[in-house]
PDB file of N, CA, C and O in Angstrom:
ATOM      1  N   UNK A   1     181.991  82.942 106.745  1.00  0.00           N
ATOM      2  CA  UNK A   1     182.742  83.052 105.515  1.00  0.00           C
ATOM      3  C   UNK A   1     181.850  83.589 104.403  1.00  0.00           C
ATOM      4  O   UNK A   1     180.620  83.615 104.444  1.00  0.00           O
ATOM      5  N   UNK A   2     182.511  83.954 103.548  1.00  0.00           N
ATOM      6  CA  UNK A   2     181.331  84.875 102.596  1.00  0.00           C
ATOM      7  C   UNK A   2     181.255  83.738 101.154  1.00  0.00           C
ATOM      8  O   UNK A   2     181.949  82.774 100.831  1.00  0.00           O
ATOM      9  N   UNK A   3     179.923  84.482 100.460  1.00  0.00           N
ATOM     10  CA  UNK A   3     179.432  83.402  99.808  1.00  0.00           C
ATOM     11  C   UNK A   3     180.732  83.033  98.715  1.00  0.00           C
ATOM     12  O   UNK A   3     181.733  83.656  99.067  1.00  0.00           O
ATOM     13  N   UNK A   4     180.951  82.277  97.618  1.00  0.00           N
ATOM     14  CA  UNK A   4     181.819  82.338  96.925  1.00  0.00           C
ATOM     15  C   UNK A   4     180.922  81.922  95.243  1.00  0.00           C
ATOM     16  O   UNK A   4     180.777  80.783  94.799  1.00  0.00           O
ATOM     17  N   UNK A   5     180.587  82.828  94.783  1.00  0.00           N
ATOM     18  CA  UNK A   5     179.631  82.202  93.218  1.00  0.00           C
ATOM     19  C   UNK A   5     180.393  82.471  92.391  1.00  0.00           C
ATOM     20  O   UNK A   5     180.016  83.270  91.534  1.00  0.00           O
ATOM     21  N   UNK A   6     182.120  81.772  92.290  1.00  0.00           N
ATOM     22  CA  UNK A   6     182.866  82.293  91.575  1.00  0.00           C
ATOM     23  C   UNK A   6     182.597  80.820  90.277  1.00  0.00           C
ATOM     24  O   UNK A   6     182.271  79.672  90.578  1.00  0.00           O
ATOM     25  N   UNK A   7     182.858  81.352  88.880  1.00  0.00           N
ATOM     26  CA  UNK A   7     183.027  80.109  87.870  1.00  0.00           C
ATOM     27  C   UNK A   7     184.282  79.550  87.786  1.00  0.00           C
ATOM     28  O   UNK A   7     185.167  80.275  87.333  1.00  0.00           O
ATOM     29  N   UNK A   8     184.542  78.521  88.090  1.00  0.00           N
ATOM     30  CA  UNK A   8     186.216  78.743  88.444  1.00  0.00           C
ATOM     31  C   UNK A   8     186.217  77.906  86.308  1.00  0.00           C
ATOM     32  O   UNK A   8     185.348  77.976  85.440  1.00  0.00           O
ATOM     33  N   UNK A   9     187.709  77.200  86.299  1.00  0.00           N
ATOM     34  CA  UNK A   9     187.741  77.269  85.314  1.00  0.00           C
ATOM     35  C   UNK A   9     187.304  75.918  84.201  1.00  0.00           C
ATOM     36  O   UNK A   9     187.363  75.808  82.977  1.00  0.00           O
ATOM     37  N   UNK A  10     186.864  75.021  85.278  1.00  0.00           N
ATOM     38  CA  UNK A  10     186.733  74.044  85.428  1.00  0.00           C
ATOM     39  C   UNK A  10     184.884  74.034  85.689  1.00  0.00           C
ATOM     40  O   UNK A  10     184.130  73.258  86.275  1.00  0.00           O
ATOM     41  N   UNK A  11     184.776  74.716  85.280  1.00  0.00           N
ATOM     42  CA  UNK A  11     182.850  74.745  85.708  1.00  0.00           C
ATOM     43  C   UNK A  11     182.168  73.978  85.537  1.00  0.00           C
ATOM     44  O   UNK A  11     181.270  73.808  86.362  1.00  0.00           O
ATOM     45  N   UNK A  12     182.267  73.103  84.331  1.00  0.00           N
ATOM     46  CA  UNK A  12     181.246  71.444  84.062  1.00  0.00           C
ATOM     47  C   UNK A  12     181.733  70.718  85.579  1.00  0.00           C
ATOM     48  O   UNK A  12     181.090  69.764  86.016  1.00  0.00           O
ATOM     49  N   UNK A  13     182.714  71.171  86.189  1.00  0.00           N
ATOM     50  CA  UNK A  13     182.467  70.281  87.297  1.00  0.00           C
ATOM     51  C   UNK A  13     181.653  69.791  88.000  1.00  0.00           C
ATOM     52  O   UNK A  13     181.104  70.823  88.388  1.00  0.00           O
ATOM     53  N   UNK A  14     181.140  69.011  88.473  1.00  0.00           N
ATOM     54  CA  UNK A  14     180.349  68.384  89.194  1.00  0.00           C
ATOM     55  C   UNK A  14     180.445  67.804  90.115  1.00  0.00           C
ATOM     56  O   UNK A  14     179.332  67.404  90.455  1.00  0.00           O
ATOM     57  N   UNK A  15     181.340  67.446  90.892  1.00  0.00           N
ATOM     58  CA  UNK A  15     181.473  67.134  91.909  1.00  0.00           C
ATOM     59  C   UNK A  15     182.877  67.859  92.713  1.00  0.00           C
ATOM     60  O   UNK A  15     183.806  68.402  92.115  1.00  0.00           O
ATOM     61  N   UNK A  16     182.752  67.704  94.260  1.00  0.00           N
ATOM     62  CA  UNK A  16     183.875  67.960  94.777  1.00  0.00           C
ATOM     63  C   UNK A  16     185.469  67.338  94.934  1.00  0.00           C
ATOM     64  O   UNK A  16     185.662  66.122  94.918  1.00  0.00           O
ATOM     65  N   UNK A  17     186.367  68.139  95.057  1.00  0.00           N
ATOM     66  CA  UNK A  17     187.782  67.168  94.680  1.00  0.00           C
ATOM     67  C   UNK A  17     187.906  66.707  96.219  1.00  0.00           C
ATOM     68  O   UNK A  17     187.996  67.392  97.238  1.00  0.00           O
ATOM     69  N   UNK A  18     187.886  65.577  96.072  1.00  0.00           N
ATOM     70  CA  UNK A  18     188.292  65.072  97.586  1.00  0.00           C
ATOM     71  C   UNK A  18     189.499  64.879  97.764  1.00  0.00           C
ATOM     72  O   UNK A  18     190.006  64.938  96.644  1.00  0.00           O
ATOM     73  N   UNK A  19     190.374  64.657  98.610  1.00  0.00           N
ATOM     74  CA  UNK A  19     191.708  64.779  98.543  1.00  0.00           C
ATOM     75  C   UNK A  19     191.973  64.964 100.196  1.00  0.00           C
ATOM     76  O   UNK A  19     191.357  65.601 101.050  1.00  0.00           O
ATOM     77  N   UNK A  20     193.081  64.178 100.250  1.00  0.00           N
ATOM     78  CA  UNK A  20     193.992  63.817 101.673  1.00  0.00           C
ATOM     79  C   UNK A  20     194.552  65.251 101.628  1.00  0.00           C
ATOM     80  O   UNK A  20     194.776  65.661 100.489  1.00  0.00           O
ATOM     81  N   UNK A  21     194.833  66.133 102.689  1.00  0.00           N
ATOM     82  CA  UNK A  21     195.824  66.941 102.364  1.00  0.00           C
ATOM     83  C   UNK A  21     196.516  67.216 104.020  1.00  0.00           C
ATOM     84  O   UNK A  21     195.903  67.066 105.077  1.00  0.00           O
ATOM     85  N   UNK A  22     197.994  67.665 103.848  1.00  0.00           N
ATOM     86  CA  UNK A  22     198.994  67.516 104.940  1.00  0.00           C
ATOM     87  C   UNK A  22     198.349  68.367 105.689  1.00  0.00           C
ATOM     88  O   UNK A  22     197.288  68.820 105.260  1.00  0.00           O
ATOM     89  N   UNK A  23     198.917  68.829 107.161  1.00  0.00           N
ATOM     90  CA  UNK A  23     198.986  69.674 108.057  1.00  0.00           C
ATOM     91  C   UNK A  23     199.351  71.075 107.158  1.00  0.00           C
ATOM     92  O   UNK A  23     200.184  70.961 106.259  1.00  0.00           O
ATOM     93  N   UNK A  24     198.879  72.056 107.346  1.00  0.00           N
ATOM     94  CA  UNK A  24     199.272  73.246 106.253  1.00  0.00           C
ATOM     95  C   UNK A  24     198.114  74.219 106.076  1.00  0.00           C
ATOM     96  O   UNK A  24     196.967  73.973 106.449  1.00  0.00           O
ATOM     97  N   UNK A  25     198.520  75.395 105.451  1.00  0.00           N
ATOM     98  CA  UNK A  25     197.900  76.979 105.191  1.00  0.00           C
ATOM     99  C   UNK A  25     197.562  76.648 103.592  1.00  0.00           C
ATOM    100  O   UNK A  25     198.502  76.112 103.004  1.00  0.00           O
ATOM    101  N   UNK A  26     196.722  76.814 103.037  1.00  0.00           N
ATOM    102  CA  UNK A  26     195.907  76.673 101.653  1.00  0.00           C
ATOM    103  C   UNK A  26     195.035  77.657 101.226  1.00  0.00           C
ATOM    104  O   UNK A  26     194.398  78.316 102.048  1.00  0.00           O
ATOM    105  N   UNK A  27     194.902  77.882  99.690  1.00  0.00           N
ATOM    106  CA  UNK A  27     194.685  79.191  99.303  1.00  0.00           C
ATOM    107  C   UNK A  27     193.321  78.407  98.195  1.00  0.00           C
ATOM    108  O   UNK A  27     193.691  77.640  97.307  1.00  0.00           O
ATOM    109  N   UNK A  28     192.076  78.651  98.347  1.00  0.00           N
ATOM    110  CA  UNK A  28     190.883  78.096  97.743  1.00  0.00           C
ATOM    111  C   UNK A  28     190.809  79.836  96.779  1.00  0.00           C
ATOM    112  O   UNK A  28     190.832  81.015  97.134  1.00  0.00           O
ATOM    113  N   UNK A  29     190.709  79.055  95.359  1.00  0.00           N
ATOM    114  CA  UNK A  29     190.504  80.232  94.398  1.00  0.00           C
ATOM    115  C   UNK A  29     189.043  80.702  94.677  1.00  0.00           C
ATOM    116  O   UNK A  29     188.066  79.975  94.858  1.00  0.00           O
ATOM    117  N   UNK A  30     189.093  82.154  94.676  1.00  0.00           N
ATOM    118  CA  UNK A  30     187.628  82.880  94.982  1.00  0.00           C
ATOM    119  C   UNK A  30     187.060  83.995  94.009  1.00  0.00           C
ATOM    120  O   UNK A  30     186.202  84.837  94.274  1.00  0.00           O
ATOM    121  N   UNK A  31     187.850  83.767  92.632  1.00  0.00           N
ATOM    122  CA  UNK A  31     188.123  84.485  91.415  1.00  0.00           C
ATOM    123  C   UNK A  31     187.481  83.711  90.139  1.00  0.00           C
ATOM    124  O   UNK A  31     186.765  84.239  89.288  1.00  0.00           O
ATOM    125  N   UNK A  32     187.856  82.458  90.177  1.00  0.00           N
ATOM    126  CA  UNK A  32     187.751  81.569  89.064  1.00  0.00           C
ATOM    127  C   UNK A  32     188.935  81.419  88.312  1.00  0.00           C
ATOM    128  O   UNK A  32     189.177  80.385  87.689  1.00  0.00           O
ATOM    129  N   UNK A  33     189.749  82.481  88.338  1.00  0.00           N
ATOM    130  CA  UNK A  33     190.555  82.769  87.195  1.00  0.00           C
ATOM    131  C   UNK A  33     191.942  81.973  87.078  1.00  0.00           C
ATOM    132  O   UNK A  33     192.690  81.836  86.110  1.00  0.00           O
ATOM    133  N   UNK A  34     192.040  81.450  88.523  1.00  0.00           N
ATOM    134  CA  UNK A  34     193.401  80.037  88.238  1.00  0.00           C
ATOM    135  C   UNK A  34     193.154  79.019  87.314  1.00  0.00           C
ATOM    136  O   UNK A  34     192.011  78.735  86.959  1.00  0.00           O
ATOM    137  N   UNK A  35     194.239  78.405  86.868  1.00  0.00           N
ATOM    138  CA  UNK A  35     195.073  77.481  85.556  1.00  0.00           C
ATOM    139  C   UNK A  35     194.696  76.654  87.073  1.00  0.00           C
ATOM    140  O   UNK A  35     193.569  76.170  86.964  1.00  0.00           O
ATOM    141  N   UNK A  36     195.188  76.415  88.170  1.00  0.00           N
ATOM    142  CA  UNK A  36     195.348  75.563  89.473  1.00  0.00           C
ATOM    143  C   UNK A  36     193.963  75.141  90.102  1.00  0.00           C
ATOM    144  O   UNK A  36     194.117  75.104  91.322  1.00  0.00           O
ATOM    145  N   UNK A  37     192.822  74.848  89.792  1.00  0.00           N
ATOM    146  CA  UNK A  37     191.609  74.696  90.240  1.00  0.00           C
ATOM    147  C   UNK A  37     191.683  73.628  90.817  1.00  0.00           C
ATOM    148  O   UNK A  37     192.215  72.628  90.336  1.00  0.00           O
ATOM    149  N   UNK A  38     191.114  73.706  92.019  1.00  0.00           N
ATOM    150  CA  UNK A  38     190.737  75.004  92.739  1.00  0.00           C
ATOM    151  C   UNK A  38     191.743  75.814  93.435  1.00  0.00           C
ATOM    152  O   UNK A  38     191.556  77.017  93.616  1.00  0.00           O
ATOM    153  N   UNK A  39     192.544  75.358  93.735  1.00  0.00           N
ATOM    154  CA  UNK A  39     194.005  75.983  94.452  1.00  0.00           C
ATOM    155  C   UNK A  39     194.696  77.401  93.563  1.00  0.00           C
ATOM    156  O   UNK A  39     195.351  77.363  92.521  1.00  0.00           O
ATOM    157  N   UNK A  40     194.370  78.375  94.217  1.00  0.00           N
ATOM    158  CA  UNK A  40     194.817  80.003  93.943  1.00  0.00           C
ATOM    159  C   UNK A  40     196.198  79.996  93.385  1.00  0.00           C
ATOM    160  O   UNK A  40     197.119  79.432  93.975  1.00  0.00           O
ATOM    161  N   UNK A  41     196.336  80.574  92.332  1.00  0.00           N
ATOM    162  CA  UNK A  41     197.882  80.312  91.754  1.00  0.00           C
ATOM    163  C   UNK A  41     198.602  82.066  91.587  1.00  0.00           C
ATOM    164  O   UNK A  41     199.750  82.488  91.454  1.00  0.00           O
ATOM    165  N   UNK A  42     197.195  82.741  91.685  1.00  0.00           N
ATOM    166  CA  UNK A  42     197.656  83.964  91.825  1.00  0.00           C
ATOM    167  C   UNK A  42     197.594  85.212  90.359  1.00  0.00           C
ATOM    168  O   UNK A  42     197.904  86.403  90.358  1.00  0.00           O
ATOM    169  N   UNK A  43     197.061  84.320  89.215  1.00  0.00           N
ATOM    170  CA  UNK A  43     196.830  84.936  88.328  1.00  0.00           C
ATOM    171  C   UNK A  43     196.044  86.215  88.242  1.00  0.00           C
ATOM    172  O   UNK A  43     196.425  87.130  87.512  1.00  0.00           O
ATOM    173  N   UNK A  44     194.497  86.331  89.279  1.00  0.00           N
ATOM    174  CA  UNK A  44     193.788  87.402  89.253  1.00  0.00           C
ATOM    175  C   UNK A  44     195.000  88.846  89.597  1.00  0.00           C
ATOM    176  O   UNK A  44     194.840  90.003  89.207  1.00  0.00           O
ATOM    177  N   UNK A  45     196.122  88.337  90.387  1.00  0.00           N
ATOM    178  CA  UNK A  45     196.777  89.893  90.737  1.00  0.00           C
ATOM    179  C   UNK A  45     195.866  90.859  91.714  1.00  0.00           C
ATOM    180  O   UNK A  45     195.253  91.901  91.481  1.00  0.00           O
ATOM    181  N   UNK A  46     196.001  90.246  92.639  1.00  0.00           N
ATOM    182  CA  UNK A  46     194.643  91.181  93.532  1.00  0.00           C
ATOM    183  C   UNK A  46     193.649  90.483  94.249  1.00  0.00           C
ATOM    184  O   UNK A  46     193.180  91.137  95.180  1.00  0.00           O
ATOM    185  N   UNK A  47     193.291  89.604  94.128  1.00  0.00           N
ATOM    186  CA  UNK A  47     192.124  88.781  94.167  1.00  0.00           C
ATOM    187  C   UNK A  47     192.355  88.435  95.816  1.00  0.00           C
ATOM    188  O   UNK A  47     193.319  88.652  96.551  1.00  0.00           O
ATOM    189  N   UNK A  48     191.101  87.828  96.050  1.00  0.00           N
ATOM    190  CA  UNK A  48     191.282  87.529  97.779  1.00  0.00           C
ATOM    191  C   UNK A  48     191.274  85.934  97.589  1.00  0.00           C
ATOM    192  O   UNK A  48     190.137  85.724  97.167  1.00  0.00           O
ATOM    193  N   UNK A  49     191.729  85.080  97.648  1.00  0.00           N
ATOM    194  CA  UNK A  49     191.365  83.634  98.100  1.00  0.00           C
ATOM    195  C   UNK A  49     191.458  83.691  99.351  1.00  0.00           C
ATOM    196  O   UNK A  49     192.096  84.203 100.271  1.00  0.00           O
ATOM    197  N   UNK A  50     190.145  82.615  98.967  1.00  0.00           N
ATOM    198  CA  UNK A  50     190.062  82.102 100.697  1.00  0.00           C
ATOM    199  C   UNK A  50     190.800  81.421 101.397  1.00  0.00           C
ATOM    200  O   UNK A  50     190.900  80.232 101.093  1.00  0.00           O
ATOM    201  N   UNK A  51     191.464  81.870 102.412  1.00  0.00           N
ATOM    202  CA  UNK A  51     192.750  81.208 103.080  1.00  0.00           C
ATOM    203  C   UNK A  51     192.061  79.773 104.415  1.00  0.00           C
ATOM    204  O   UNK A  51     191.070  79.958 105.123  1.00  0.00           O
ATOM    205  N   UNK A  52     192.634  78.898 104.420  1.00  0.00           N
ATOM    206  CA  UNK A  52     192.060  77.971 105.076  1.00  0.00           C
ATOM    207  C   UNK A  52     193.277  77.399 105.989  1.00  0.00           C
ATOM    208  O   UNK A  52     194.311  77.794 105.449  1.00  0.00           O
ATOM    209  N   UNK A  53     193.527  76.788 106.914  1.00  0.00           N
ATOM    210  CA  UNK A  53     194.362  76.025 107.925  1.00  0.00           C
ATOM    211  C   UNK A  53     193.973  74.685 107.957  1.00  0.00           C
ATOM    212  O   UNK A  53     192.793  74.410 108.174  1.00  0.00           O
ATOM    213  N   UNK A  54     194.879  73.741 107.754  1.00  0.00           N
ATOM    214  CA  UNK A  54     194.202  72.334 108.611  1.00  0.00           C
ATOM    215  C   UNK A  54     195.442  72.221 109.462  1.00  0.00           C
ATOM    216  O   UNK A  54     196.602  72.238 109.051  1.00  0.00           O
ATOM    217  N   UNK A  55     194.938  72.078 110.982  1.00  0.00           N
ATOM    218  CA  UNK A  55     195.896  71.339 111.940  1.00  0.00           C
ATOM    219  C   UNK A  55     196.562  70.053 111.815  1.00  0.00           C
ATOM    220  O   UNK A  55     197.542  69.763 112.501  1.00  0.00           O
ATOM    221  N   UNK A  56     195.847  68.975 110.613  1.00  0.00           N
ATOM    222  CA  UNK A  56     196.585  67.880 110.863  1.00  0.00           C
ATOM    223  C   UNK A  56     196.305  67.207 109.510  1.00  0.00           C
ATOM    224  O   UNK A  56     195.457  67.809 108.850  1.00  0.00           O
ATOM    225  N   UNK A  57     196.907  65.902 108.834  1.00  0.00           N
ATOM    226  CA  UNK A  57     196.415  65.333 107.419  1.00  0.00           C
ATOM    227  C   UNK A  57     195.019  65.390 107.764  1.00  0.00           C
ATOM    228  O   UNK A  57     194.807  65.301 108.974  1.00  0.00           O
ATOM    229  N   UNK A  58     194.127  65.499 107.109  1.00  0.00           N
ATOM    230  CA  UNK A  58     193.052  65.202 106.944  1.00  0.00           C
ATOM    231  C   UNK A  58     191.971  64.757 105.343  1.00  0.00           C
ATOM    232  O   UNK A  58     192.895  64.317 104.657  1.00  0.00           O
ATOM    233  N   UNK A  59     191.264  64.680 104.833  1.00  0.00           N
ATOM    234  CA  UNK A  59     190.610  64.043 103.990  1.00  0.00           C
ATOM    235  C   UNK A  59     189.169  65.130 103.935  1.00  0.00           C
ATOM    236  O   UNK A  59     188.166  64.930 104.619  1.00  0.00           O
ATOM    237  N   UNK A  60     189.351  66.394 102.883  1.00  0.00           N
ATOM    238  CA  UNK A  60     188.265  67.141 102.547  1.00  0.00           C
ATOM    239  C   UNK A  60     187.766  67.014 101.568  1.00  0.00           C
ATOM    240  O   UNK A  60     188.376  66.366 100.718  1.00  0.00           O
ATOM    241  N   UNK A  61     186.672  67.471 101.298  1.00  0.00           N
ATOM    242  CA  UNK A  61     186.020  67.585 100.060  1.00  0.00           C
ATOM    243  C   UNK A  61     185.836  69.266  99.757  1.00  0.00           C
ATOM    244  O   UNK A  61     185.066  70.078 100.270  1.00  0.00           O
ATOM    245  N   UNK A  62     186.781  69.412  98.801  1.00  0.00           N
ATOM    246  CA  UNK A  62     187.022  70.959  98.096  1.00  0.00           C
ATOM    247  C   UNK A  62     186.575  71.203  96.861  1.00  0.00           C
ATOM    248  O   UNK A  62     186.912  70.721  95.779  1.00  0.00           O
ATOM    249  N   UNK A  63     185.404  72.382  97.279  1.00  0.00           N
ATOM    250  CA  UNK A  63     184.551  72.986  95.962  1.00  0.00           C
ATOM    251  C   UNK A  63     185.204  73.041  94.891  1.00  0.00           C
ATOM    252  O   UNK A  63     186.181  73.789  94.883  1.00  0.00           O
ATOM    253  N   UNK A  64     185.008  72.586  94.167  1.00  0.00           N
ATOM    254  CA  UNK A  64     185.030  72.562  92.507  1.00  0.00           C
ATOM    255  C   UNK A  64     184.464  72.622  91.463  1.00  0.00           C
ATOM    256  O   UNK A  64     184.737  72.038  90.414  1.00  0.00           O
ATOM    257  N   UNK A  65     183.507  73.450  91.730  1.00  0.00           N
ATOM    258  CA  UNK A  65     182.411  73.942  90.843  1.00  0.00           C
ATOM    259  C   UNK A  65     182.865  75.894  90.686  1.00  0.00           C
ATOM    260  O   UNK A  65     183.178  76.596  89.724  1.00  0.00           O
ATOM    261  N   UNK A  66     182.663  76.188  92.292  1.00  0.00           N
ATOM    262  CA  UNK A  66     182.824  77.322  92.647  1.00  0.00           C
ATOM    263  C   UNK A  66     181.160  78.185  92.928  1.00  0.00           C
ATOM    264  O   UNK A  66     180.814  79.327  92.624  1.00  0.00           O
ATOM    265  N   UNK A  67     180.514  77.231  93.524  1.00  0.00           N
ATOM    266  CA  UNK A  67     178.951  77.488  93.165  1.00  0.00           C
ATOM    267  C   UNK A  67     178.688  77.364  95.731  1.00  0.00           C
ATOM    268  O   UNK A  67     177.738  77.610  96.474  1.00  0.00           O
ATOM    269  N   UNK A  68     179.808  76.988  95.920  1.00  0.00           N
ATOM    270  CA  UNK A  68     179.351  76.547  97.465  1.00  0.00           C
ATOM    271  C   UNK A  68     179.415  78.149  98.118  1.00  0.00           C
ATOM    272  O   UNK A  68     180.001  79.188  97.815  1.00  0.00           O
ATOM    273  N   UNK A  69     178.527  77.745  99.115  1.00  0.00           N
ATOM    274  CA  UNK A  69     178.182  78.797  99.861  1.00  0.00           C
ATOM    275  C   UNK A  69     179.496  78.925 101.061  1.00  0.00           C
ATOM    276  O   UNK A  69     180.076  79.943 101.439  1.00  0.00           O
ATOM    277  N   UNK A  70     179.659  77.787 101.392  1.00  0.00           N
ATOM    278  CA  UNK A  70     181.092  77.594 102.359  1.00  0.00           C
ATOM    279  C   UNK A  70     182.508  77.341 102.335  1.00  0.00           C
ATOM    280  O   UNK A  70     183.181  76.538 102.981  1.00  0.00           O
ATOM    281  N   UNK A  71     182.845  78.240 101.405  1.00  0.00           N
ATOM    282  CA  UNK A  71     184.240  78.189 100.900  1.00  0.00           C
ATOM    283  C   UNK A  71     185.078  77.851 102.151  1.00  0.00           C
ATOM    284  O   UNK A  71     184.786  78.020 103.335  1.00  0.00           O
ATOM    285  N   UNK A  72     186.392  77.238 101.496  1.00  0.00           N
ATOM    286  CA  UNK A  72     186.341  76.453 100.372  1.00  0.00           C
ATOM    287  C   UNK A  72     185.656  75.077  99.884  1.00  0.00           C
ATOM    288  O   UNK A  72     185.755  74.465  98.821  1.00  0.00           O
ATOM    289  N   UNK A  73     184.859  74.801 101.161  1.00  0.00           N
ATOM    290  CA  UNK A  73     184.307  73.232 101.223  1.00  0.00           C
ATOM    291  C   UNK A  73     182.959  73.146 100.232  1.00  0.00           C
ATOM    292  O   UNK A  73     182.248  74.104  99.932  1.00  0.00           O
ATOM    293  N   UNK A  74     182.751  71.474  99.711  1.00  0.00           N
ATOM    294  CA  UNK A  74     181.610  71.587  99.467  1.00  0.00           C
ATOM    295  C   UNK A  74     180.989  71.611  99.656  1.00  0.00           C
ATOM    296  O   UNK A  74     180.996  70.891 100.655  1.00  0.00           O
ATOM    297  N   UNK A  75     179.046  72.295  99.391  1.00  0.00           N
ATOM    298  CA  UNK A  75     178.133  72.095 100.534  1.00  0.00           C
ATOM    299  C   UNK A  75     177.064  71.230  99.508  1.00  0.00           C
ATOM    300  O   UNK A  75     175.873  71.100  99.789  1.00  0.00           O
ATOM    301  N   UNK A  76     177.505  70.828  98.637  1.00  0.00           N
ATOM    302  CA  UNK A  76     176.586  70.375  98.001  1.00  0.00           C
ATOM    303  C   UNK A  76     175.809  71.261  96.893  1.00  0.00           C
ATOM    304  O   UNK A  76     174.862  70.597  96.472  1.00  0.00           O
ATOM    305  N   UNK A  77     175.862  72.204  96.432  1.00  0.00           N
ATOM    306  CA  UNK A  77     175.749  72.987  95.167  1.00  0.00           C
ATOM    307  C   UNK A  77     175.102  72.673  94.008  1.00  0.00           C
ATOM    308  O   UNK A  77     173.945  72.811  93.612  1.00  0.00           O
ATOM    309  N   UNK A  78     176.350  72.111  93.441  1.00  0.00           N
ATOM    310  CA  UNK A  78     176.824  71.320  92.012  1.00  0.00           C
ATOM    311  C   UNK A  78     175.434  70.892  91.923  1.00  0.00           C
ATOM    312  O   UNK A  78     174.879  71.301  90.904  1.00  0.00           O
ATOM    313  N   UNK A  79     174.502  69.978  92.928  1.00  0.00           N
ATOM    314  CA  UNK A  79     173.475  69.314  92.510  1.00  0.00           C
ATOM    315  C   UNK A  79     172.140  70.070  92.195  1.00  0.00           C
ATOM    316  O   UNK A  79     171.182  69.797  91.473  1.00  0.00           O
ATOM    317  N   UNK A  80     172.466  71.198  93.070  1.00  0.00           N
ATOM    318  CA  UNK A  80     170.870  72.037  92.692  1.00  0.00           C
ATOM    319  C   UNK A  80     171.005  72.291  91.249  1.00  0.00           C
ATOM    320  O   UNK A  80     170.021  72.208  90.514  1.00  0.00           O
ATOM    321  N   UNK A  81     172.598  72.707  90.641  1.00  0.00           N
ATOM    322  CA  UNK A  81     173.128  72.997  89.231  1.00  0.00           C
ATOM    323  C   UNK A  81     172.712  71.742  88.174  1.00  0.00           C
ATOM    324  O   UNK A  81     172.271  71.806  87.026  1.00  0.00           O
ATOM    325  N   UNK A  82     172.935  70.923  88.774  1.00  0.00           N
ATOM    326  CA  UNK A  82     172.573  69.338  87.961  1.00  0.00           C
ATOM    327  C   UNK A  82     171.199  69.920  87.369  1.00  0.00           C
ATOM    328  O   UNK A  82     170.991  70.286  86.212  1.00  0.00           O
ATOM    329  N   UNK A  83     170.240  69.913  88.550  1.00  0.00           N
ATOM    330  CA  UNK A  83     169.163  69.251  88.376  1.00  0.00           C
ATOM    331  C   UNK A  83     168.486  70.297  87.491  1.00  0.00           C
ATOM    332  O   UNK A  83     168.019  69.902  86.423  1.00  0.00           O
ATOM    333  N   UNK A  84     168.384  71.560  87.811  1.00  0.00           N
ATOM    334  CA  UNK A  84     168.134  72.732  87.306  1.00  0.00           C
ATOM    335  C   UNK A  84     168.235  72.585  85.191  1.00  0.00           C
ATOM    336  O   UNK A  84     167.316  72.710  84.382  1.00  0.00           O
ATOM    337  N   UNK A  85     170.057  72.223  84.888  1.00  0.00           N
ATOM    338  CA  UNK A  85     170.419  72.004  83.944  1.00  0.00           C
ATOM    339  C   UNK A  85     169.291  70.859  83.124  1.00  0.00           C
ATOM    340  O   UNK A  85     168.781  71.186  82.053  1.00  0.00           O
ATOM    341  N   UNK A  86     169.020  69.638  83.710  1.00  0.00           N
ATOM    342  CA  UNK A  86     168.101  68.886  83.398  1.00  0.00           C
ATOM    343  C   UNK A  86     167.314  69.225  83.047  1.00  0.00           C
ATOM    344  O   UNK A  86     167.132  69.094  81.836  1.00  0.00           O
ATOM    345  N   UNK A  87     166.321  69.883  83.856  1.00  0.00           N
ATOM    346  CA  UNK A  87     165.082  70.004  83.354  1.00  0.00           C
ATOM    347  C   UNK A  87     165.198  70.990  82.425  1.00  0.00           C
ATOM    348  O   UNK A  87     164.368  70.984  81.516  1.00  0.00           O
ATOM    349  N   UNK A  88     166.220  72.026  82.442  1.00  0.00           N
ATOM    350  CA  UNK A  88     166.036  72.781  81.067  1.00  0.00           C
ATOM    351  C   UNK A  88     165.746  71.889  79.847  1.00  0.00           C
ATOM    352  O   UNK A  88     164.690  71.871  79.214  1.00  0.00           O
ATOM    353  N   UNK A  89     166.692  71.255  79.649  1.00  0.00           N
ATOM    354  CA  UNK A  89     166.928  70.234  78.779  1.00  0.00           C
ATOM    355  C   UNK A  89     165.649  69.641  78.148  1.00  0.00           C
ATOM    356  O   UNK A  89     165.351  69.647  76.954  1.00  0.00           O
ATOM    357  N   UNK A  90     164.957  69.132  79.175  1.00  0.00           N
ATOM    358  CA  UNK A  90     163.675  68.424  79.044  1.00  0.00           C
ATOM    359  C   UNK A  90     162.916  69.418  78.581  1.00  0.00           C
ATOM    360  O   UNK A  90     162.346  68.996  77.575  1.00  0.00           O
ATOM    361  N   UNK A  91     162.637  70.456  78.788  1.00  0.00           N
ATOM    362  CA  UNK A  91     162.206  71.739  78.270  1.00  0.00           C
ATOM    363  C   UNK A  91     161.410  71.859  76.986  1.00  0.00           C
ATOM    364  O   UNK A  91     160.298  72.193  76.579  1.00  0.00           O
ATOM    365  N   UNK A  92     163.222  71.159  76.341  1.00  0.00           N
ATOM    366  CA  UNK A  92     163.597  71.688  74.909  1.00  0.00           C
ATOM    367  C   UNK A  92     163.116  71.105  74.165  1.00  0.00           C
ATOM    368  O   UNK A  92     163.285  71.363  72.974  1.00  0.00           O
TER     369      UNK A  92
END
């Protein structure tokens, strides 16, 4: 899957949305530009989201930063972003 370093709109996010979700076809925004974060609502007009399948309910954890390498899932990101942000801080 290709990388995804999109800002979605919701960017102070920090963690991933975890969430139960049904048997079903799902559209992970790969733009930033959805009101629906992370879920593709279609605003870019063009844009590719990443299309995903789950065979059955299951319980994911979906990027919400827009910083993961494995769309749509999280891979853990957000934290290199944390920490990075910090020490700027301390910097200052």
């Amino acid at each position: 899957m290709r990388s995804a370093r999109v800002q979605h709109a919701k960017k102070s996010a920090e963690h991933p949305l975890v969430v139960k979700l049904d048997a079903g076809k799902y559209k992970w925004c790969g733009c930033g530009k959805t009101k629906k974060v992370p879920w593709c609502d279609g605003t870019c007009k063009g844009g590719k989201p990443v299309r995903f399948v789950l065979k059955k309910k299951t319980a994911v954890e979906v990027c919400n930063c827009g910083l993961t390498k494995t769309p749509p899932y999280c891979d853990g990101s957000h934290v290199s972003c944390r920490k990075r942000k910090k020490s700027k801080n301390r910097k200052r």
